[in-house]
Rosetta silent file (secondary structure, phi, psi, omega in degrees, C-alpha in Angstrom):
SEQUENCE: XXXXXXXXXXXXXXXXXXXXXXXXXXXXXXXXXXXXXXXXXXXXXXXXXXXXXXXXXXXXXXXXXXXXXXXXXXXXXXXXXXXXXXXXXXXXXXXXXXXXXXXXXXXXXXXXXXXXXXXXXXXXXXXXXXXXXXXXXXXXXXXXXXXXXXXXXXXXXXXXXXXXXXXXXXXXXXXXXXXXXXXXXXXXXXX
SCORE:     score description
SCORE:     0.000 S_00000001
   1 L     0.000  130.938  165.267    0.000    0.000    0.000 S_00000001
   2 L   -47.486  173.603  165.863    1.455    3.852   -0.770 S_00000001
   3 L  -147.433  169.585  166.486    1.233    5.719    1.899 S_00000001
   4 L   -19.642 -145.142  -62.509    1.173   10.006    1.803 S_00000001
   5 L    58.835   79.996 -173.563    4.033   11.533    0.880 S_00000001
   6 L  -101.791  169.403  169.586    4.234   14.682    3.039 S_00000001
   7 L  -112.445  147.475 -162.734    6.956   17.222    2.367 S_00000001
   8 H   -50.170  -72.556  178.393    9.261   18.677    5.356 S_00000001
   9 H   -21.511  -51.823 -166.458    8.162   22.443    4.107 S_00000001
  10 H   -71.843  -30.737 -164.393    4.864   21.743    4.034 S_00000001
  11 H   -67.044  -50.874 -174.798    4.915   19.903    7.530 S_00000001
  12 H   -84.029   -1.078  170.784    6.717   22.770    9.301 S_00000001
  13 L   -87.276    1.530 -171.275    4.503   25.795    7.446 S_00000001
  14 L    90.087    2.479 -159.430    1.248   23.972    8.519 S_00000001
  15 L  -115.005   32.635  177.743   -0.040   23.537    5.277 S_00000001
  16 L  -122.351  150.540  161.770   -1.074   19.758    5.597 S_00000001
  17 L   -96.644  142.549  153.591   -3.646   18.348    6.794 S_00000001
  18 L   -34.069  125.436  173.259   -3.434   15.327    8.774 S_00000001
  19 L  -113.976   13.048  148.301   -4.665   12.409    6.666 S_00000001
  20 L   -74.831  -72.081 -174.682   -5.632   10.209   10.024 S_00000001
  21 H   -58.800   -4.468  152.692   -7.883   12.826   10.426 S_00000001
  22 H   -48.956  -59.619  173.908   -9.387   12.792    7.438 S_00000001
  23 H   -45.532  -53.433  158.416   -9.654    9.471    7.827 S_00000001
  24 H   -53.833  -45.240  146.552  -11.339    9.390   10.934 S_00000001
  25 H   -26.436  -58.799 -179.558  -13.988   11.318    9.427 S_00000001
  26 H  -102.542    1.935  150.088  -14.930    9.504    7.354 S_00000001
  27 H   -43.231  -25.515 -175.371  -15.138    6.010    9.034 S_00000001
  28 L   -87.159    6.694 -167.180  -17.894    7.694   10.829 S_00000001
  29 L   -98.505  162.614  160.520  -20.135    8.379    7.405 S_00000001
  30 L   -73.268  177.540  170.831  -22.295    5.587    6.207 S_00000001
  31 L   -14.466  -90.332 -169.599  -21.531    3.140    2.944 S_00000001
  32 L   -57.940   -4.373  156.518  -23.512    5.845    0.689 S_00000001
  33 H   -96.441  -28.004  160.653  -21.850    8.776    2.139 S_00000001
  34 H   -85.803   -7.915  177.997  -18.475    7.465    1.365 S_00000001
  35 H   -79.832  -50.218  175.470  -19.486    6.371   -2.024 S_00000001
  36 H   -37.398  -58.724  168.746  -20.556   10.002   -2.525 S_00000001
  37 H   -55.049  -70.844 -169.729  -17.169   11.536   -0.931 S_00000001
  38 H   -54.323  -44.922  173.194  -14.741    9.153   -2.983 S_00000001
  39 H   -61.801  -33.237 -163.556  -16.698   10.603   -6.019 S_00000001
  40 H   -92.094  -21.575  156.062  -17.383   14.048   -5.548 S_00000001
  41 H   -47.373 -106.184  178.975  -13.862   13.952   -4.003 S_00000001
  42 H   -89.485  -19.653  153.011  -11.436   12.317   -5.357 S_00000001
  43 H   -60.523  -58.368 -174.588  -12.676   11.613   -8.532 S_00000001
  44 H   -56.215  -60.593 -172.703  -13.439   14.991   -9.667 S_00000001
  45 H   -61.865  -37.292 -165.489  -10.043   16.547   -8.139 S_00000001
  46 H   -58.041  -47.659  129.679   -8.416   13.538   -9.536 S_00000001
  47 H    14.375  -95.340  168.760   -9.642   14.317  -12.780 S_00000001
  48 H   -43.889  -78.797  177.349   -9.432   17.862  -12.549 S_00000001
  49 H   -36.252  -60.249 -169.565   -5.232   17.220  -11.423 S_00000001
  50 H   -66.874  -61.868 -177.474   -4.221   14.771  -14.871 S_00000001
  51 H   -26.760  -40.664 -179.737   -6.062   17.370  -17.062 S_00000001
  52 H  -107.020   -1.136  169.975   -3.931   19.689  -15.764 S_00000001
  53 H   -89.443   -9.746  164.827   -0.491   17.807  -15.355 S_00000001
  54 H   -75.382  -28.104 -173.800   -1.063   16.551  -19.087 S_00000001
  55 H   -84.227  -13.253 -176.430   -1.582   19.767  -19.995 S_00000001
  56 L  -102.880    8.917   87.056    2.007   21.183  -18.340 S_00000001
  57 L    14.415  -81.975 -160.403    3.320   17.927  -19.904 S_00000001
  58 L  -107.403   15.162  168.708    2.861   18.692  -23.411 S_00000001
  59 L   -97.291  -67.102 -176.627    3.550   22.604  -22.788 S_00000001
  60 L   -65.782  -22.668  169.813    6.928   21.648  -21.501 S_00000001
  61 L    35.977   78.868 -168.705    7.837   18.671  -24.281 S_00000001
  62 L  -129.413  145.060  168.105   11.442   18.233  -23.070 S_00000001
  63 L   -55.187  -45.177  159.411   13.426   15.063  -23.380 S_00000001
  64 L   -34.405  -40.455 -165.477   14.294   14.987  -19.761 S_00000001
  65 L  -111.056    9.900  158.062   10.474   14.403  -19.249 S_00000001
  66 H   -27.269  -92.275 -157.986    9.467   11.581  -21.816 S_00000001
  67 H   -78.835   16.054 -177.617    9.380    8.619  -19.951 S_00000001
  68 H  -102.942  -46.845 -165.708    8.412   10.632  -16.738 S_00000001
  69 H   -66.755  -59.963 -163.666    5.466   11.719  -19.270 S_00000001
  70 H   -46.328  -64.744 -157.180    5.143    8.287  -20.592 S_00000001
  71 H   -87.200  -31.758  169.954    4.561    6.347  -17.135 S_00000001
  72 H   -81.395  -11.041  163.869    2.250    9.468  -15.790 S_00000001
  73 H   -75.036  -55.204  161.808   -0.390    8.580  -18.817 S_00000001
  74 H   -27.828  -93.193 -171.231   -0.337    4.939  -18.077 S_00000001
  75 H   -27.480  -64.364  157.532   -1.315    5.794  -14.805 S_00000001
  76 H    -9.846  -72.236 -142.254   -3.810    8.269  -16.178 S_00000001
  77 H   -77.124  -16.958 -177.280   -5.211    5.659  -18.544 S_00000001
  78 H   -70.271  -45.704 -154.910   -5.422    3.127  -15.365 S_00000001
  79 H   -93.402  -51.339  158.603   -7.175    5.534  -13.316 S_00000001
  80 H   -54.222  -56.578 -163.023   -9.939    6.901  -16.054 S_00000001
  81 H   -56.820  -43.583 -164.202  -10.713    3.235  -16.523 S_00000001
  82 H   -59.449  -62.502 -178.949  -10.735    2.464  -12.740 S_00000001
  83 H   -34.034  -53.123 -176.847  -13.159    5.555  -12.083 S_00000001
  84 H   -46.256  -45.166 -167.604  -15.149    4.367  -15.079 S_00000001
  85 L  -108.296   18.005  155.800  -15.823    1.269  -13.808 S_00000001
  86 H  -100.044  -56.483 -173.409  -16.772    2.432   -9.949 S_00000001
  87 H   -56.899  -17.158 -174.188  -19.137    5.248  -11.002 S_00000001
  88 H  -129.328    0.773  177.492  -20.963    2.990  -13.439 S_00000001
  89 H  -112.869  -71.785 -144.939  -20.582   -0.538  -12.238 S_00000001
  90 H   -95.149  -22.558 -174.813  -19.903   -1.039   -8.352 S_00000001
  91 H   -89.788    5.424  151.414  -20.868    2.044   -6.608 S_00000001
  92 H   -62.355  -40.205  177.198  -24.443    1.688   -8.104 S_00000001
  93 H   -50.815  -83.772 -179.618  -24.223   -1.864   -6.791 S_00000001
  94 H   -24.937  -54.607 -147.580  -22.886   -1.038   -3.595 S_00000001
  95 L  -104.157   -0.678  170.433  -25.577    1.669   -3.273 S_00000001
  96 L  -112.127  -22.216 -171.600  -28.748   -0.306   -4.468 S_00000001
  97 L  -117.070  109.783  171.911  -27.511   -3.512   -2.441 S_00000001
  98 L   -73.624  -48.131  172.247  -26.875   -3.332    1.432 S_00000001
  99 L   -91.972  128.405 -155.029  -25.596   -6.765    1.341 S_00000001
 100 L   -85.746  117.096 -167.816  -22.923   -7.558   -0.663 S_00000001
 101 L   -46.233  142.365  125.418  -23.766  -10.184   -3.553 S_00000001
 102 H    13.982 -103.743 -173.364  -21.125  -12.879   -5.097 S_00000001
 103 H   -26.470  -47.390 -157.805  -20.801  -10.495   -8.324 S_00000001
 104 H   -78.516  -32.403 -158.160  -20.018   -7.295   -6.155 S_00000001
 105 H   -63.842  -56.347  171.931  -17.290   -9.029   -3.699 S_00000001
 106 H   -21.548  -94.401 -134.402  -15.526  -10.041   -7.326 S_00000001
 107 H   -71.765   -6.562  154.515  -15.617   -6.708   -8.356 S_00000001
 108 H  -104.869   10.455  155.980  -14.146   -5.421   -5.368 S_00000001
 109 H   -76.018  -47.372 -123.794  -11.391   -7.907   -5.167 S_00000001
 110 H   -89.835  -52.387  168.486  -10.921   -6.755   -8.661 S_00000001
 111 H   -29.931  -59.443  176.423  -10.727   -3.216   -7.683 S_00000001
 112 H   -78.441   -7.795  164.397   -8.509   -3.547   -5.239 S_00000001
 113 H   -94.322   -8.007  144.508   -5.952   -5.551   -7.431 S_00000001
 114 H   -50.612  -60.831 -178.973   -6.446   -2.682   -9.770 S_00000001
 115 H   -53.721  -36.536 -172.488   -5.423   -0.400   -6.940 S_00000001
 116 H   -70.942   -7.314  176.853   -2.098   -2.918   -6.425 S_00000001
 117 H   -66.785  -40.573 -126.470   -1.374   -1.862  -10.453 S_00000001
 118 H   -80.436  -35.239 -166.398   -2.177    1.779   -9.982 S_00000001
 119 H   -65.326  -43.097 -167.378    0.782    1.413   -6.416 S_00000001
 120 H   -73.677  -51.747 -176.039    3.144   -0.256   -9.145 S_00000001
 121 H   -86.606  -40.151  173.246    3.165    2.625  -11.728 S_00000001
 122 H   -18.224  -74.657  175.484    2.849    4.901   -8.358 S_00000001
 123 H   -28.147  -87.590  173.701    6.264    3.476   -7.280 S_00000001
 124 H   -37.491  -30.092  179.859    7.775    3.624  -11.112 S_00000001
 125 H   -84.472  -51.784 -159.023    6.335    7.641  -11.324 S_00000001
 126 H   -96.651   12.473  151.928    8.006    8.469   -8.152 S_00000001
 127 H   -70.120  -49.163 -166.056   11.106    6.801   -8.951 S_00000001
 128 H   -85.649  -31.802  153.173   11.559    8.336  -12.428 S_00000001
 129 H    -5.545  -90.835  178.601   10.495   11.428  -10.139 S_00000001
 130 H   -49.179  -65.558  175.435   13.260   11.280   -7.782 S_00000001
 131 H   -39.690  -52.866 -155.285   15.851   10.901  -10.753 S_00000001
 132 H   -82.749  -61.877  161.362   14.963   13.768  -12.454 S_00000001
 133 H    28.260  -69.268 -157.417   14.649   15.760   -9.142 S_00000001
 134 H   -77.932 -110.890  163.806   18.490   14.246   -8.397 S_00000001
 135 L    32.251  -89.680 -167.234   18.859   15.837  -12.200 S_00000001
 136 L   -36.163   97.805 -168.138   17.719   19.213  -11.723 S_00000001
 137 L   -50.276  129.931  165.151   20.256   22.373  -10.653 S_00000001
 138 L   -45.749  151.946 -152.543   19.459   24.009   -7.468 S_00000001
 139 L   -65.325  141.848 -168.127   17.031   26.577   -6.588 S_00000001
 140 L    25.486   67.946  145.435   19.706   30.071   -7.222 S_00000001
 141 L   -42.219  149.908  172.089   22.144   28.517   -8.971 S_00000001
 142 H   -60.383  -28.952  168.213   25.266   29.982  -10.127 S_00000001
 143 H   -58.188   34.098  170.053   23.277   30.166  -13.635 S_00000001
 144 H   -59.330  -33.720 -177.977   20.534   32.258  -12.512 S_00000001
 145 L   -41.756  -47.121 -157.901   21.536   34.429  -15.044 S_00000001
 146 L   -76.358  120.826 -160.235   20.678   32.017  -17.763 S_00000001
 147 L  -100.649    1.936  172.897   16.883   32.822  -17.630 S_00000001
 148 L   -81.957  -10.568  158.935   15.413   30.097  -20.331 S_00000001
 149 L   -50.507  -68.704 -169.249   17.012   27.971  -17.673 S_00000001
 150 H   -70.305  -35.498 -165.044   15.459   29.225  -14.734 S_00000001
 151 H   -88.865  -33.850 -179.406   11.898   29.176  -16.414 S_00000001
 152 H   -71.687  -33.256  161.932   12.215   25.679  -17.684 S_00000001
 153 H  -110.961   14.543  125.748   13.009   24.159  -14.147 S_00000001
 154 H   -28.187  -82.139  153.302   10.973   26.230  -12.515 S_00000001
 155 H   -13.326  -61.112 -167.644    8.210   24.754  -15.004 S_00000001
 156 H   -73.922  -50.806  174.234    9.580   21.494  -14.450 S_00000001
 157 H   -52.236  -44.875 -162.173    9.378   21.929  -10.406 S_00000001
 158 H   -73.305  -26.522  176.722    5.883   23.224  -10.711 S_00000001
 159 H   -56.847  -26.319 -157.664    5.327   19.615  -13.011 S_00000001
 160 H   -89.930  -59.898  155.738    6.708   17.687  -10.189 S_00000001
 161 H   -33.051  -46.005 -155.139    4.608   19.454   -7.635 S_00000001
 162 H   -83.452  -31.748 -171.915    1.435   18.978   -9.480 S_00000001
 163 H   -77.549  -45.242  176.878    2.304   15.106   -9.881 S_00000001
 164 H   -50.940  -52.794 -160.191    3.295   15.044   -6.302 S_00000001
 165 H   -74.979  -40.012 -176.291   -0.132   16.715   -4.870 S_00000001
 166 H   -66.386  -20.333 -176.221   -1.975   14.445   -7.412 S_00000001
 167 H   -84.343  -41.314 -166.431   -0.147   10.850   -5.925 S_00000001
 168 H   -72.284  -15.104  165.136   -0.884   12.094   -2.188 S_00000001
 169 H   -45.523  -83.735 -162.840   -4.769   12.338   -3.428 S_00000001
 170 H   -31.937  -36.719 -161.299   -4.326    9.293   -5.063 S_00000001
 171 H   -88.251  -48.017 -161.280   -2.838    7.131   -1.576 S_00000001
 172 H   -57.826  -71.384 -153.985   -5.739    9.228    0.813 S_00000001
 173 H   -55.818  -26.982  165.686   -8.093    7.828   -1.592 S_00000001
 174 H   -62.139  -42.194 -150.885   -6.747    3.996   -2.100 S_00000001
 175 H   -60.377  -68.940 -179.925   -6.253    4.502    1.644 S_00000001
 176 H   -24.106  -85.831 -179.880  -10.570    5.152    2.046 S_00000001
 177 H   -34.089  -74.957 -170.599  -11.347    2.179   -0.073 S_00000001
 178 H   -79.367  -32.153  152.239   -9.744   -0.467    0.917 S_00000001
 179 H   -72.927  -14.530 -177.159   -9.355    0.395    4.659 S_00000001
 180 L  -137.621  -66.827 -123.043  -12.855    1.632    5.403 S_00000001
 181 H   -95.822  -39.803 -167.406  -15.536    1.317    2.754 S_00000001
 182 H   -70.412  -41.207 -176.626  -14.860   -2.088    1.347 S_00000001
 183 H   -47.285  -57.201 -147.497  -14.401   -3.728    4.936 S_00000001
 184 H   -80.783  -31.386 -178.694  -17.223   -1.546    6.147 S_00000001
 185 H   -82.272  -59.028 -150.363  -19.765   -2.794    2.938 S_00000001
 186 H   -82.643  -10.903  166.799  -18.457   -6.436    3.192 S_00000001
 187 L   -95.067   16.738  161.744  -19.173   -6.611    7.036 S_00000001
 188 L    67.651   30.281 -178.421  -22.003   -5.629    6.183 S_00000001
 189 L  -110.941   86.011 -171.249  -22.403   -2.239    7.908 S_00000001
 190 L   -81.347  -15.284  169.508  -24.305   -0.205    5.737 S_00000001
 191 L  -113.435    0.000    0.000  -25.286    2.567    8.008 S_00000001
């Protein structure tokens, strides 16, 4: 299982939220209030987030970021599918059926060995990540001068960011499913 990813900066300006507490929230809503939350949630921002790291993708088109590019569409294309097939298959199930049926427990093993892909290109993203990171000249380099420089890994930092904010979604949101809702549906606790 991922876990967050917080960053030291963020931790000591305050500008994180706790994701136990999050968490703790929402173990208290029922089944059909967490199907609602993971959608209106983390779908949408999820969404919202590749739309806009594809689009600062193919704005920057650099060589450096190919196969960084490459392995965040895979993910993409894993993740439109995955949504696709909770919003229109199981959380209709889930949300018409208090008890769960044969058919639905499949599809929420299958889900969650979806989720062990999406942790595999996770891994492989923040790996090719890390490299280019390790790559990248430090923030007021002796080049500052050179300012097509400056703007491209800027650019690139803000890519990295955006990829970053979108994986720590991505973990709260594996984390919901498979620690609270599917347990909480398959034990049959529907309110």
């Amino acid at each position: 299982m991922i876990r967050q990813t917080l960053r030291w900066e963020d931790l000591k300006s305050g500008n994180v939220q706790d994701p136990m507490e999050g968490l703790e929230k929402f173990r208290k809503l029922s089944v059909q209030d967490m199907l609602d939350n993971i959608e209106n949630t983390h779908h949408l921002t999820e969404r919202d987030q590749m739309e806009e790291i594809t689009a600062l993708g193919r704005e920057l088109e650099l060589k450096e970021l190919r196969s960084l590019n490459r392995t965040f569409l895979d993910l993409k294309e894993h993740l439109m599918d995955h949504f696709d097939k909770e919003e229109q298959v199981v959380f209709p199930l889930m949300w018409i059926y208090e008890h769960p049926t044969a058919e639905l427990r499949t599809l929420l093993n299958e889900l969650q060995n979806e989720h062990r892909d999406q942790e595999r290109i996770i891994r492989r993203l923040t790996e090719e990540m890390s490299l280019l990171t390790l790559s990248l000249p430090k923030e007021n380099a002796e080049n500052a001068a050179d300012t097509d420089a400056n703007v491209d890994v800027t650019n690139i930092r803000t890519f990295l960011e955006r990829i970053q904010s979108l994986l720590n979604d991505i973990s709260e949101h594996i984390m919901k499913e498979d620690e609270v809702l599917f347990p909480k549906y398959e034990e049959n606790l529907y309110l």
